[in-house]
PASEBA-1860 file (N, C-alpha, C; in nm, 3 decimals):
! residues 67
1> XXXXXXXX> 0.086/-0.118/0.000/0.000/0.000/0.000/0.090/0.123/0.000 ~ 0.095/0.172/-0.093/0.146/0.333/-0.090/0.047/0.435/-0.049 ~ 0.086/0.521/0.077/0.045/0.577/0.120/0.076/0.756/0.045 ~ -0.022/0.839/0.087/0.013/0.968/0.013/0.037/1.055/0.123 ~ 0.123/1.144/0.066/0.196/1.228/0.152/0.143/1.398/0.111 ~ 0.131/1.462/0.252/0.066/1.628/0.193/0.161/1.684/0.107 ~ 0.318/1.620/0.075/0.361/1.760/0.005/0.254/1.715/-0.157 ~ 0.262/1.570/-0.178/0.166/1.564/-0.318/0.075/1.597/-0.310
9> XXXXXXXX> -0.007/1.681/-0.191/-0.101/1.740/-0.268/-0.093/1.870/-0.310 ~ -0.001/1.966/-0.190/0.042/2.124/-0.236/0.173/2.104/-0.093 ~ 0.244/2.201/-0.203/0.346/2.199/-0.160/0.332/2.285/0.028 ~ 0.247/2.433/-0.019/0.190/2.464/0.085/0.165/2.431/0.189 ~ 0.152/2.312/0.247/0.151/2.253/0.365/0.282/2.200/0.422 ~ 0.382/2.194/0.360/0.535/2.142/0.415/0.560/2.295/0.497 ~ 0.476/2.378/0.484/0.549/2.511/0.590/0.450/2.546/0.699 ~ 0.351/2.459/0.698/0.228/2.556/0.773/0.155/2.410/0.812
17> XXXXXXXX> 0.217/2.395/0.958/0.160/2.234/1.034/0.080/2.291/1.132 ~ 0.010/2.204/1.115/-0.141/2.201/1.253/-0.141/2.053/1.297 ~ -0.177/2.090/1.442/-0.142/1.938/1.520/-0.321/1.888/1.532 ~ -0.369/1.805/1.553/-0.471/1.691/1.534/-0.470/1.618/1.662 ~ -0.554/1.628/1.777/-0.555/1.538/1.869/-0.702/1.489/1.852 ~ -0.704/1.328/1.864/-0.832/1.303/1.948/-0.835/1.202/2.038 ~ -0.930/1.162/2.114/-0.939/1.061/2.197/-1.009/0.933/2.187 ~ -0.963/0.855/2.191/-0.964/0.678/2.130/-0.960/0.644/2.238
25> XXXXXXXX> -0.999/0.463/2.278/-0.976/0.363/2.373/-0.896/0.323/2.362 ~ -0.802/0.315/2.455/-0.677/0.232/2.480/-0.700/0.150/2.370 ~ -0.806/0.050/2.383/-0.750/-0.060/2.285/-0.785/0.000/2.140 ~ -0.861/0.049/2.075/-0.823/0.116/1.942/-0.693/0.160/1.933 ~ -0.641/0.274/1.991/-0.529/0.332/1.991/-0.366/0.275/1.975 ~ -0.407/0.123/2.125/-0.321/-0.005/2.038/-0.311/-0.087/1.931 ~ -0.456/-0.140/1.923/-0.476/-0.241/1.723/-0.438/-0.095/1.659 ~ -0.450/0.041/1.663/-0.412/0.121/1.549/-0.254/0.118/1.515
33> XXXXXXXX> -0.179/0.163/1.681/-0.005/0.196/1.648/-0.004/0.054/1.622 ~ -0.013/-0.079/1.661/0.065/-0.227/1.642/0.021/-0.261/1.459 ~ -0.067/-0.172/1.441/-0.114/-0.238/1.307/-0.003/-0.132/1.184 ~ 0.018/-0.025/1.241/0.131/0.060/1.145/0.234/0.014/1.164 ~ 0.268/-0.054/1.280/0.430/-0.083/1.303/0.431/-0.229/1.194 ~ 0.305/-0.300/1.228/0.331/-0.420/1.149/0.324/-0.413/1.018 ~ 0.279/-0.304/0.941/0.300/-0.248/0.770/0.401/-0.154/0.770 ~ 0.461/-0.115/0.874/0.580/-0.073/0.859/0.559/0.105/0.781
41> XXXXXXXX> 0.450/0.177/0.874/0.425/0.320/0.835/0.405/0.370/0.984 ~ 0.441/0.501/0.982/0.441/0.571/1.106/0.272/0.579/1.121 ~ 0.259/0.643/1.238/0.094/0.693/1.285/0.022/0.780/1.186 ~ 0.151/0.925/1.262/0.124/1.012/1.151/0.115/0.983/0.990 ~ 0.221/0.892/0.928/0.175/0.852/0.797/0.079/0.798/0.761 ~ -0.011/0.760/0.838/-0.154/0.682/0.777/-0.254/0.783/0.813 ~ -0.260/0.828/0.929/-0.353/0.947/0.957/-0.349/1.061/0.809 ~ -0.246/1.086/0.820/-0.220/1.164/0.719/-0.329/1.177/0.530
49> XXXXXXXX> -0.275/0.988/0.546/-0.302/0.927/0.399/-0.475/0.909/0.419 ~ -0.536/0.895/0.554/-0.681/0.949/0.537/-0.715/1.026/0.542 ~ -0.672/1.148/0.551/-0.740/1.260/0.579/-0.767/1.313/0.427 ~ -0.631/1.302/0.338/-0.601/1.329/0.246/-0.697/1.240/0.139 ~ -0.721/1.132/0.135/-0.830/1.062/0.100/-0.976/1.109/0.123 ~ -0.998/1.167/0.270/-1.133/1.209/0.276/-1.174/1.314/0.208 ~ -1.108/1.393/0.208/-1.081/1.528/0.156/-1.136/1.561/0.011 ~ -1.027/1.419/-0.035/-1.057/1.451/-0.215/-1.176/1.346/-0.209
57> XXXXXXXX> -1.170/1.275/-0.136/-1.347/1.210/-0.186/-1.457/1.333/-0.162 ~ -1.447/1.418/-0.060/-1.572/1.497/-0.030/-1.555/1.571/-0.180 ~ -1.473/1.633/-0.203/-1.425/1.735/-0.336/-1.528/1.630/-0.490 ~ -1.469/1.548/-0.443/-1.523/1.482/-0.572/-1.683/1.437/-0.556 ~ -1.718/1.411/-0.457/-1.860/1.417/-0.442/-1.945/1.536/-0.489 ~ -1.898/1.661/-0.451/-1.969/1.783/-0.492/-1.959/1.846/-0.583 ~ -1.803/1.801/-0.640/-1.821/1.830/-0.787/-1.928/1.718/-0.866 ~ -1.946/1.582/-0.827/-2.031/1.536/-0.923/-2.182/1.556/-0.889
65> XXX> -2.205/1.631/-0.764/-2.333/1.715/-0.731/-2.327/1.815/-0.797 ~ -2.281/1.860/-0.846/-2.266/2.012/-0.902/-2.215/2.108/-0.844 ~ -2.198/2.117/-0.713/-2.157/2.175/-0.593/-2.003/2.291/-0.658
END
């Protein structure tokens, strides 16, 4: 799985970071970090690669609404 990284989407964001907290159950929070360590991607790199996914799915939803 190749994951995507913000500079591919604009470069713009390699200078201008915002931090992201939320709160999970212990045990989510563990199956989440043991499941990146075992594909061998940081936290932040998968968080990342969904957000960036959600993003352009919403985009593309409203463009095919007309939006």
């Amino acid at each position: 799985m190749k994951l995507r990284k913000e500079e591919e989407k604009d470069p713009y964001y390699n200078n201008h970071k915002q931090q992201v907290n939320i709160a999970v159950s212990p045990e989510l929070y563990k199956a989440f970090k043991s499941k990146c360590a075992i594909e061998g991607y940081s936290m932040t790199a998968v968080m990342t690669d969904y957000m960036l996914r959600f993003v352009d799915q919403r985009s593309e939803q409203e463009v095919s609404n007309g939006r």
